[in-house]
Each structure stands twice: as structure tokens, then as C-alpha cells.
Biotite code that builds the C-alpha atoms (Angstrom):
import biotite.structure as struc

atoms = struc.array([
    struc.Atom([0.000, 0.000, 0.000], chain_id="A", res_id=1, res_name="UNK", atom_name="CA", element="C"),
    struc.Atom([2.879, 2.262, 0.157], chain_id="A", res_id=2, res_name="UNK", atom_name="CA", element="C"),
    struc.Atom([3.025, 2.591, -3.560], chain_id="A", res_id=3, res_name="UNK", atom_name="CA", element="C"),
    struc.Atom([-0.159, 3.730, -3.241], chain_id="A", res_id=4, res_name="UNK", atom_name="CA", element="C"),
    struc.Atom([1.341, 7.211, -1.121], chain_id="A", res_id=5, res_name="UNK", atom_name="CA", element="C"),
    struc.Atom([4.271, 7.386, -3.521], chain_id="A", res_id=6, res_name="UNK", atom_name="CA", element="C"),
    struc.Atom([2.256, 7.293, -6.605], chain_id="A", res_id=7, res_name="UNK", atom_name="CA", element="C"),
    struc.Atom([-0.325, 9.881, -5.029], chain_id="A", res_id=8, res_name="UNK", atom_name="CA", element="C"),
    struc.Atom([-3.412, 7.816, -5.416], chain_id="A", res_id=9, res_name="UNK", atom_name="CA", element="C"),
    struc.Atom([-4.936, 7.765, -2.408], chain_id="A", res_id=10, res_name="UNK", atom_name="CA", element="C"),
    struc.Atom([-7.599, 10.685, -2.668], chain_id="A", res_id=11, res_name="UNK", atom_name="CA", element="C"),
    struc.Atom([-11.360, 10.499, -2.965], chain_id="A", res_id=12, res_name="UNK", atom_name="CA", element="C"),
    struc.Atom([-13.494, 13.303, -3.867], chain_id="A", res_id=13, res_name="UNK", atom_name="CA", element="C"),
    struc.Atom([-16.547, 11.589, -1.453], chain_id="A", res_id=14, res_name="UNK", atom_name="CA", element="C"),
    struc.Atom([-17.696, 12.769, 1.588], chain_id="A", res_id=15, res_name="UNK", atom_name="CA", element="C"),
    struc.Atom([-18.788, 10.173, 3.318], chain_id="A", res_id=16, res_name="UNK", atom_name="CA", element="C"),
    struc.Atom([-15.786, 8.657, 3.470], chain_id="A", res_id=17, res_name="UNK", atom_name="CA", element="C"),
    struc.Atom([-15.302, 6.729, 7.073], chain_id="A", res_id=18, res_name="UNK", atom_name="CA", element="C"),
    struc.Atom([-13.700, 9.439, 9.448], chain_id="A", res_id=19, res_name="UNK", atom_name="CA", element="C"),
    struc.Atom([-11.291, 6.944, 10.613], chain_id="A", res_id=20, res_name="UNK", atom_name="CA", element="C"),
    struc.Atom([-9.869, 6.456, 6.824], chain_id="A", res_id=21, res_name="UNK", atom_name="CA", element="C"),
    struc.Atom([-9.106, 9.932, 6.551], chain_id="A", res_id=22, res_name="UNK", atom_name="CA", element="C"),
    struc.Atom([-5.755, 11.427, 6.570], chain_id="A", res_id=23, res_name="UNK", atom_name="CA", element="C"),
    struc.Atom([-5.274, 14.077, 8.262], chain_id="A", res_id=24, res_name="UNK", atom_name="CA", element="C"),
    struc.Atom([-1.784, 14.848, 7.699], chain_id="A", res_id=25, res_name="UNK", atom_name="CA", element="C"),
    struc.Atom([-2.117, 15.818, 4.343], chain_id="A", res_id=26, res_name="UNK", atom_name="CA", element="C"),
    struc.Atom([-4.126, 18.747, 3.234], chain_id="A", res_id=27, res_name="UNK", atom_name="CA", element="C"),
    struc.Atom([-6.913, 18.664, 1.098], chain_id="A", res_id=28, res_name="UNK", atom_name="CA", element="C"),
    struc.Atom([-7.503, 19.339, -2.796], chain_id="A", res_id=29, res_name="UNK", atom_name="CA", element="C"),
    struc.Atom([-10.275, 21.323, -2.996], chain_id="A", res_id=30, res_name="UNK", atom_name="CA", element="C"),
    struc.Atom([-13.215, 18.449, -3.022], chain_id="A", res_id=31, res_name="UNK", atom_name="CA", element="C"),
    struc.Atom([-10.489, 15.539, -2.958], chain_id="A", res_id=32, res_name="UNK", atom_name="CA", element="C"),
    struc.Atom([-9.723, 14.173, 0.243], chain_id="A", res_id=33, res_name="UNK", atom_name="CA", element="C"),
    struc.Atom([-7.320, 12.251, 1.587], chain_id="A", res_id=34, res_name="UNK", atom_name="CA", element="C"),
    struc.Atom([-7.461, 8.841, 2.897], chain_id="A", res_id=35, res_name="UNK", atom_name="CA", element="C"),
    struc.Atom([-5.190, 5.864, 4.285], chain_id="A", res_id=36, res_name="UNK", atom_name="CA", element="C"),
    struc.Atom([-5.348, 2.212, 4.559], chain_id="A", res_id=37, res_name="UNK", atom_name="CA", element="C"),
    struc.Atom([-6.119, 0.719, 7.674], chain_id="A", res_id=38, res_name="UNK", atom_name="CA", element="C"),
    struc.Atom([-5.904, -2.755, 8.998], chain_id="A", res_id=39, res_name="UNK", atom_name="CA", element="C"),
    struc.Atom([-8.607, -5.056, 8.494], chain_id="A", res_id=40, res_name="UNK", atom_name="CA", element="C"),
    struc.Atom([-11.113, -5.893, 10.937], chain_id="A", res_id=41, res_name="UNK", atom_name="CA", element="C"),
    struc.Atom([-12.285, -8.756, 8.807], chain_id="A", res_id=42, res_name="UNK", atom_name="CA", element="C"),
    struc.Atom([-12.476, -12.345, 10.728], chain_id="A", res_id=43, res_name="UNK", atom_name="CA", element="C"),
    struc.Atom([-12.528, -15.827, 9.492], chain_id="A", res_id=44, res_name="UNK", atom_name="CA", element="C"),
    struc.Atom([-16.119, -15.797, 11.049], chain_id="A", res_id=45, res_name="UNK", atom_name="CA", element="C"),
    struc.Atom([-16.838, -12.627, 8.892], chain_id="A", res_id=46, res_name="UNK", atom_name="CA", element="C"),
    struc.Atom([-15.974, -14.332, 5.293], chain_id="A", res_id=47, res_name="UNK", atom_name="CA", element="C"),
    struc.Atom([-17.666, -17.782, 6.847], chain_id="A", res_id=48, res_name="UNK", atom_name="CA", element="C"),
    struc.Atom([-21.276, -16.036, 7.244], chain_id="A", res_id=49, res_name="UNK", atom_name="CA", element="C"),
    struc.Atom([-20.226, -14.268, 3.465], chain_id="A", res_id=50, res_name="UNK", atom_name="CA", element="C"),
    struc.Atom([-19.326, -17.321, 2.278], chain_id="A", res_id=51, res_name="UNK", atom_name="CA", element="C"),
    struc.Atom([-22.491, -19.277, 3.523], chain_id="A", res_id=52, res_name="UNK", atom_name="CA", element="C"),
    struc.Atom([-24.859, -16.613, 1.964], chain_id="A", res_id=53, res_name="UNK", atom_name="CA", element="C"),
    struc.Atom([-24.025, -17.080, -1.598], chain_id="A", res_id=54, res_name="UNK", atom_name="CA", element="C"),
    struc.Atom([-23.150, -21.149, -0.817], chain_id="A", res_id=55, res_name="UNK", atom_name="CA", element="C"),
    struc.Atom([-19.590, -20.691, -2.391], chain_id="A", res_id=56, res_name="UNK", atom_name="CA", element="C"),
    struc.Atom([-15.781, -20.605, -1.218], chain_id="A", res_id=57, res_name="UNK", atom_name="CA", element="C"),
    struc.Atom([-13.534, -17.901, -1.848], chain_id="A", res_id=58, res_name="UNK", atom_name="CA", element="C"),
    struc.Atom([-9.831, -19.091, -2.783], chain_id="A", res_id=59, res_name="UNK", atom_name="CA", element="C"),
    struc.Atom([-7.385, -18.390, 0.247], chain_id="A", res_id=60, res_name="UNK", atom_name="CA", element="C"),
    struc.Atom([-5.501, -15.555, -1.610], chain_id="A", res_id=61, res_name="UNK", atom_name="CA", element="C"),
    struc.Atom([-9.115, -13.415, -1.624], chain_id="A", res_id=62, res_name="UNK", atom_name="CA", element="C"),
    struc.Atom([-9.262, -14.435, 1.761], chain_id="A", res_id=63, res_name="UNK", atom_name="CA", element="C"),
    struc.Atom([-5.783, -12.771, 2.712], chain_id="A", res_id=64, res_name="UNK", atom_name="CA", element="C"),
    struc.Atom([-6.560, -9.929, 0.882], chain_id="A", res_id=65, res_name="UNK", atom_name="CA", element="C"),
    struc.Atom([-9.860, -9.249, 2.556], chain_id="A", res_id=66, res_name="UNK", atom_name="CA", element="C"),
    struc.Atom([-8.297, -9.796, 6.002], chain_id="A", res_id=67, res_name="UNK", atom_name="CA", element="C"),
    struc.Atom([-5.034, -7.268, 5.081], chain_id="A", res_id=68, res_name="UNK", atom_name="CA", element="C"),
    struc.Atom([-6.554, -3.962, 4.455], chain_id="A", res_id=69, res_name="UNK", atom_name="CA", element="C"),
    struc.Atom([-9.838, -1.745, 4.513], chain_id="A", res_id=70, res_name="UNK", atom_name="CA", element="C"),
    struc.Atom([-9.336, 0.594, 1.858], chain_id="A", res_id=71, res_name="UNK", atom_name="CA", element="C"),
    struc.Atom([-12.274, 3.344, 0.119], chain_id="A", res_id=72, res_name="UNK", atom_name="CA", element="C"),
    struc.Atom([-11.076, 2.942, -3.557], chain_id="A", res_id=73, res_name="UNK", atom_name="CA", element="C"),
    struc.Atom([-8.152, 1.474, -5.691], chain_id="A", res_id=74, res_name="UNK", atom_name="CA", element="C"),
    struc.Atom([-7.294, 3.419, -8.708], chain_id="A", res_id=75, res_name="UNK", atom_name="CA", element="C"),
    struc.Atom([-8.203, 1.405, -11.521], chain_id="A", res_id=76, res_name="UNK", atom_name="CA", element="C"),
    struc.Atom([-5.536, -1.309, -11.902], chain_id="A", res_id=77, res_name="UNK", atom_name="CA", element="C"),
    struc.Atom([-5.301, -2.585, -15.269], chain_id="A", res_id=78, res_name="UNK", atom_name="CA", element="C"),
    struc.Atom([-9.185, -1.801, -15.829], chain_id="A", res_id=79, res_name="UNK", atom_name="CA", element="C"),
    struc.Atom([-10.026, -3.368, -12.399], chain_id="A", res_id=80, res_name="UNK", atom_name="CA", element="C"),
    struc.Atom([-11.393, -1.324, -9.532], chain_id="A", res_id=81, res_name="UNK", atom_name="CA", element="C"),
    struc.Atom([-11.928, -3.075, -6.685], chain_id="A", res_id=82, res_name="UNK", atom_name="CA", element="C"),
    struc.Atom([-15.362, -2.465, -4.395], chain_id="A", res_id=83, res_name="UNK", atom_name="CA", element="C"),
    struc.Atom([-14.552, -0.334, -1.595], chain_id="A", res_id=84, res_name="UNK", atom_name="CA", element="C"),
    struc.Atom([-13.330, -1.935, 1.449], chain_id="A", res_id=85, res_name="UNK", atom_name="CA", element="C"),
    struc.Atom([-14.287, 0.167, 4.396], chain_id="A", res_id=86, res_name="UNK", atom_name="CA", element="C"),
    struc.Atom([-14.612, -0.810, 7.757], chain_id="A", res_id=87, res_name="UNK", atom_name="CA", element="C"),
    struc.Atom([-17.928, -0.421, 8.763], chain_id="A", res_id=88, res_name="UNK", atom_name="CA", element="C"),
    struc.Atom([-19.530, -1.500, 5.323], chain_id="A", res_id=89, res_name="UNK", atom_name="CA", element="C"),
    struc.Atom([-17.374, -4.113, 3.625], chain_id="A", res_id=90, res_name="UNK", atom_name="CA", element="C"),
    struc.Atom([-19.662, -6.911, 3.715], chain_id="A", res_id=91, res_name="UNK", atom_name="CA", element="C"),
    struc.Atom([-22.958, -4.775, 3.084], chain_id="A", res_id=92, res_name="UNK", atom_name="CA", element="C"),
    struc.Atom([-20.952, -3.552, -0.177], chain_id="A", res_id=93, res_name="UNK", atom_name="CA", element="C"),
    struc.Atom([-20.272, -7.040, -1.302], chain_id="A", res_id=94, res_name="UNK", atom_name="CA", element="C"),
    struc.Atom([-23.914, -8.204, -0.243], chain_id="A", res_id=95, res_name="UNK", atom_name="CA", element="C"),
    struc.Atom([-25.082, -5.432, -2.355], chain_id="A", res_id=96, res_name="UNK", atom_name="CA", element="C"),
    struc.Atom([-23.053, -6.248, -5.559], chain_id="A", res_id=97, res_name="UNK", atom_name="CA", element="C"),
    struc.Atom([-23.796, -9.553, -4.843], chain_id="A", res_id=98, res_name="UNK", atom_name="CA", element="C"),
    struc.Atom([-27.561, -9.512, -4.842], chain_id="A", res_id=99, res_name="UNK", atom_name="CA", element="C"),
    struc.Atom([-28.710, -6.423, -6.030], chain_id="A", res_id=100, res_name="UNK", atom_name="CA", element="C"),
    struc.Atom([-27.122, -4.702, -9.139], chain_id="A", res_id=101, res_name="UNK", atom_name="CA", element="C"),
    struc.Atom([-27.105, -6.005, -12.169], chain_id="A", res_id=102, res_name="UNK", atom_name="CA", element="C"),
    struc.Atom([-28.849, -9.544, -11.255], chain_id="A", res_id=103, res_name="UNK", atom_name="CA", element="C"),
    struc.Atom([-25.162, -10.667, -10.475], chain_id="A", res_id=104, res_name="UNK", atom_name="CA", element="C"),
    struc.Atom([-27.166, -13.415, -8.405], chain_id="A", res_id=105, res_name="UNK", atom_name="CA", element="C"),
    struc.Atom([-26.759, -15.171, -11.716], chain_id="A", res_id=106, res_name="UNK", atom_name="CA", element="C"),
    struc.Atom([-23.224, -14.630, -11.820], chain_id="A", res_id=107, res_name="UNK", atom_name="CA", element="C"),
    struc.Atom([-22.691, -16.452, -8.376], chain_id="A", res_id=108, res_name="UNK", atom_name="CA", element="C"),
    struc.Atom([-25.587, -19.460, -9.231], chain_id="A", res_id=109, res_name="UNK", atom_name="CA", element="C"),
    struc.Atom([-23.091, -19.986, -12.250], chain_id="A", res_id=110, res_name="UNK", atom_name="CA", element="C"),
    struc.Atom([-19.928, -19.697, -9.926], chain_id="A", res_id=111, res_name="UNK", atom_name="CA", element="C"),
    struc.Atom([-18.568, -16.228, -10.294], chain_id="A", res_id=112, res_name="UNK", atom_name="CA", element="C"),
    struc.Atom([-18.482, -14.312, -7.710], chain_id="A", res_id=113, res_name="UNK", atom_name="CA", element="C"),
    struc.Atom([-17.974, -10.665, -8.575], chain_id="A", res_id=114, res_name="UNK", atom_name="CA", element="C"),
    struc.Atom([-15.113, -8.339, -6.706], chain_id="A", res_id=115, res_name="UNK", atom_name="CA", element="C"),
    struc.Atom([-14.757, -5.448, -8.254], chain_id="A", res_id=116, res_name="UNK", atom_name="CA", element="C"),
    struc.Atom([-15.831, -3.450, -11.641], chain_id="A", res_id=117, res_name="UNK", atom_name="CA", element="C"),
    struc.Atom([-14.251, -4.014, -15.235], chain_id="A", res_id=118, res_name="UNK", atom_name="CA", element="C"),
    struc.Atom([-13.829, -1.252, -17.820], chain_id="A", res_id=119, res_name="UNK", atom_name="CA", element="C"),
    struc.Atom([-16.794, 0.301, -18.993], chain_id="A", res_id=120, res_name="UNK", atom_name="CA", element="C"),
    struc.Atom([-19.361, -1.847, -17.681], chain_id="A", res_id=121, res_name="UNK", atom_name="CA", element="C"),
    struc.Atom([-18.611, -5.206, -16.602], chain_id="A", res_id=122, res_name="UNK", atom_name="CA", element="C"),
    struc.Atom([-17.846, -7.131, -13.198], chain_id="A", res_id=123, res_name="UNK", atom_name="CA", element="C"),
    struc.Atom([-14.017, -8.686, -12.655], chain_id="A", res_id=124, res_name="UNK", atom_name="CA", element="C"),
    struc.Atom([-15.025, -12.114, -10.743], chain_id="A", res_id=125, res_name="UNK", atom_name="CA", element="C"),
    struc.Atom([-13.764, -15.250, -8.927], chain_id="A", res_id=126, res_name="UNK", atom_name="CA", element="C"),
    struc.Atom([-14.331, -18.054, -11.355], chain_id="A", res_id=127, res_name="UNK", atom_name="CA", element="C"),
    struc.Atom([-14.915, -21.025, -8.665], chain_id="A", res_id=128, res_name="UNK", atom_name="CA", element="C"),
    struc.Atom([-15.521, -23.496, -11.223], chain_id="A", res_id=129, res_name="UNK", atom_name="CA", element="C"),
    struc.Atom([-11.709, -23.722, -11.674], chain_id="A", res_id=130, res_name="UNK", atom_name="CA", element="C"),
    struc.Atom([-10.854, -23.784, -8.230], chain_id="A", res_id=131, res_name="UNK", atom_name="CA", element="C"),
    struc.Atom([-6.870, -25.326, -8.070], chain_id="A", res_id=132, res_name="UNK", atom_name="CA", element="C"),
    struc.Atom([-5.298, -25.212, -5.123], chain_id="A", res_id=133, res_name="UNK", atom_name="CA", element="C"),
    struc.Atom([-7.027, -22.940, -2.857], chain_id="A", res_id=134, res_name="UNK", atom_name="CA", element="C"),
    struc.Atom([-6.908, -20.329, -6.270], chain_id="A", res_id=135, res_name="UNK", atom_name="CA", element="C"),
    struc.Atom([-8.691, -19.555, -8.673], chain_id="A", res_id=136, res_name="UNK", atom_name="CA", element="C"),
    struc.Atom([-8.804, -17.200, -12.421], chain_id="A", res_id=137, res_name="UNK", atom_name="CA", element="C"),
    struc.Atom([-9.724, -14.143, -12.404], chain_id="A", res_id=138, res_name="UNK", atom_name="CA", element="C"),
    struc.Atom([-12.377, -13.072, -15.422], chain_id="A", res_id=139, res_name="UNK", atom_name="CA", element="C"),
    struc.Atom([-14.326, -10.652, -17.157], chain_id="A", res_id=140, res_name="UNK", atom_name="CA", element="C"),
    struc.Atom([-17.926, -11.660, -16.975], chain_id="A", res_id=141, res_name="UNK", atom_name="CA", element="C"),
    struc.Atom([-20.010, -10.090, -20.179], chain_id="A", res_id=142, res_name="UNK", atom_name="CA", element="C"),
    struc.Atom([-23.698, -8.927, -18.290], chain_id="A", res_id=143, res_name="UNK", atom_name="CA", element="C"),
    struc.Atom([-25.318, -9.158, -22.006], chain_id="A", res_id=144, res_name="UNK", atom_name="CA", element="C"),
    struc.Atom([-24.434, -13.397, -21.599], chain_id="A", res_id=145, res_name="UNK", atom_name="CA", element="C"),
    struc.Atom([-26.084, -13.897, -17.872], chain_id="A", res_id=146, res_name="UNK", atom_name="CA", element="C"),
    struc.Atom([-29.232, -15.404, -19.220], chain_id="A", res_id=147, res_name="UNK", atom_name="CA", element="C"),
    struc.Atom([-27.394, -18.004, -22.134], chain_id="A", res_id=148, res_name="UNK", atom_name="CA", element="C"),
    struc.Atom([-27.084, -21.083, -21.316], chain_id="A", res_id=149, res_name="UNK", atom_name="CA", element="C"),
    struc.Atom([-23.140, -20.500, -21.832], chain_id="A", res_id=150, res_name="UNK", atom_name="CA", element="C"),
    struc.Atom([-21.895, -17.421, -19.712], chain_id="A", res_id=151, res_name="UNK", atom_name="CA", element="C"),
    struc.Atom([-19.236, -15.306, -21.706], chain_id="A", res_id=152, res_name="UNK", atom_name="CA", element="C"),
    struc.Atom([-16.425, -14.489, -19.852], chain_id="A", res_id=153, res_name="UNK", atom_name="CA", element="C"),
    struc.Atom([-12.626, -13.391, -20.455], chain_id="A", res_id=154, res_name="UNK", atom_name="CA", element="C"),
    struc.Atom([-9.848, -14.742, -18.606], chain_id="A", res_id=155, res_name="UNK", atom_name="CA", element="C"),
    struc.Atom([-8.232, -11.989, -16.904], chain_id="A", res_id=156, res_name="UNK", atom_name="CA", element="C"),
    struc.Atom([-5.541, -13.568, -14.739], chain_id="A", res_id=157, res_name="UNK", atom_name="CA", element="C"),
    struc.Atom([-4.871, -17.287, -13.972], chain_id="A", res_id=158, res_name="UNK", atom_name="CA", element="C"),
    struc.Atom([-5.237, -16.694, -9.795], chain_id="A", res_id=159, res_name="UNK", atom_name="CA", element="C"),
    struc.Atom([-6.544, -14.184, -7.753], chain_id="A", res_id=160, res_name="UNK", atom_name="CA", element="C"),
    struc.Atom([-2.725, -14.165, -6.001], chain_id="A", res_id=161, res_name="UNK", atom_name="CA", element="C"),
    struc.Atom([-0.899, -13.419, -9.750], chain_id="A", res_id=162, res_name="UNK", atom_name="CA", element="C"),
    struc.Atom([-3.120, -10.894, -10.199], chain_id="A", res_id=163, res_name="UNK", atom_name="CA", element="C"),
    struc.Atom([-2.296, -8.656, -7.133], chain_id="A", res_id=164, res_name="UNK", atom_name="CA", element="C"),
    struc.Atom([1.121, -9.846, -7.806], chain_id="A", res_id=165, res_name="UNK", atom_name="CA", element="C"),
    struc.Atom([1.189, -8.298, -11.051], chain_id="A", res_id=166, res_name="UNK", atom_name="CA", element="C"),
    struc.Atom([-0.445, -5.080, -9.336], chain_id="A", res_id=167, res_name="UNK", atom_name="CA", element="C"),
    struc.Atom([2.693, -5.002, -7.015], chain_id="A", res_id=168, res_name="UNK", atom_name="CA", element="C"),
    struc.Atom([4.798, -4.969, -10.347], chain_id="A", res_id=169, res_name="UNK", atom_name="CA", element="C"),
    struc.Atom([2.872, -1.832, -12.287], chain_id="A", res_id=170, res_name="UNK", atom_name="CA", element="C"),
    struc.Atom([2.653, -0.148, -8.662], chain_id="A", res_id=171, res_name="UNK", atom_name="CA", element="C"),
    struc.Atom([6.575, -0.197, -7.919], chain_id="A", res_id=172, res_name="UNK", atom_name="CA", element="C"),
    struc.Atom([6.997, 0.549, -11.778], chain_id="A", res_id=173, res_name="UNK", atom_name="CA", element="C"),
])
């Protein structure tokens, strides 16, 4: 998250950003404001109950990720912008993707489980039908496919893990 500072990305021009997320040591730009990371409050019970809701598994590197760091909002990262991450609100902001925009309920009945956007209109997801080793790929689910018998999708990234390994690279870059 530090090349997140160095590479000046971690403004917001939202006000109801979570008090506790805002940094206060930096002044703000006009309507942007800044904001750090702080450390998850996430528990293995917390992803559990998630988990049980939409009768899936998340791979162990999603897991890690959830448990390392609230954030509000990553710059987009290769077209991927992950759903903010806040204390207070993380799971009601997956719940919310999960079951209320889009009808990405039939995403998850068809084993993708949505994280953050893609591009210009699109959800980046956990494809759990390839589950390997406690991993999975990362793809591009097209909304116009949801109600084909054959979802279209674009593989993104082989694993959840090389994908925010790849972030690391463009980030110290």
C-alpha cells in the first residue's frame, strides 16, 4: 500500500468517506480528500457467514486480501477497480453487488463471484468453477451473456494471487 502514497493515489473526492480512513496529515484538494489504509477488521467468522450466503468458497488468496486492508477505492488497476473496502460497510458492499445490481445473483448461481468493476461496464469475478489449489482465475464476466445457457467471460488472470502480484509490479513501476 505504500506505492499507493508514492504514486499519489490515495484521494477520494466523497464525503462520506469513514472518518477513521481519513488522513489528516495531508491537506486537502479542494473536493479531494485524503485517505489511508487501515488494517482489516475482517475475521474468518466474517468471510464464513459471506461465504455461507451465496453457498460458495472464496480461494485463500481473496481471503488474505480481505483480512489485510480496509481501503475506500483502488485506482483502476489494469481496468479493475476493486469495491470499496471500508470498515464499517465491507460486507454490506459485497452483499449489495452480490444480490442487487445487475442480477449478479446469476453470476454467483453460475460460480462467479464478482469483486470489483471491469472497464466500462462489466464485473471482474472469482471463477470457482476452476478452483486449483485454494486459487482460482480471475475473469471478465459479459452482463449481455447472464441469461445463455453459456456465460461469456474473459480470462483476466490465472489466480486471484498473480493478479495482485502483477499489481505489485505496475505499482513499484
Amino acid at each position: 500500500m505504500e506505492s499507493l502514497k508514492e504514486k499519489d493515489l490515495l484521494w477520494i473526492p466523497h464525503p462520506s468517506i469513514p472518518i477513521e480512513m481519513i488522513n489528516s496529515q495531508v491537506k486537502q484538494k479542494g473536493d479531494w480528500i485524503p485517505w489511508n489504509t487501515m488494517e482489516s477488521k475482517v475475521t474468518d467468522y466474517d468471510i464464513s457467514e459471506l461465504e455461507k450466503k451465496i453457498n460458495s468458497k472464496f480461494p485463500k488468496s481473496y481471503k488474505d486480501f480481505l483480512k489485510y486492508k480496509h481501503f475506500y477505492r483502488l485506482e483502476r488497476l489494469n481496468g479493475i477497480e476493486f469495491y470499496p473496502h471500508c470498515p464499517r460497510d465491507w460486507k454490506n458492499n459485497l452483499e449489495t453487488q452480490y444480490f442487487e445490481y445487475g442480477e449478479p445473483e446469476m453470476i454467483i448461481e453460475k460460480g462467479y463471484i464478482p469483486f470489483a468493476h471491469y472497464e466500462d461496464g462489466g464485473v471482474a469475478c472469482l471463477d470457482t468453477n476452476k478452483m486449483s489449489e485454494n486459487d482460482c482465475p480471475i475473469v471478465f464476466v459479459y452482463y449481455d451473456s447472464l441469461y445463455d445457457s453459456h456465460v461469456e467471460f474473459e480470462i483476466l488472470y490465472d489466480s486471484f494471487k498473480s493478479m495482485i502480484q502483477n499489481f505489485l509490479i505496475e505499482l513499484n513501476n
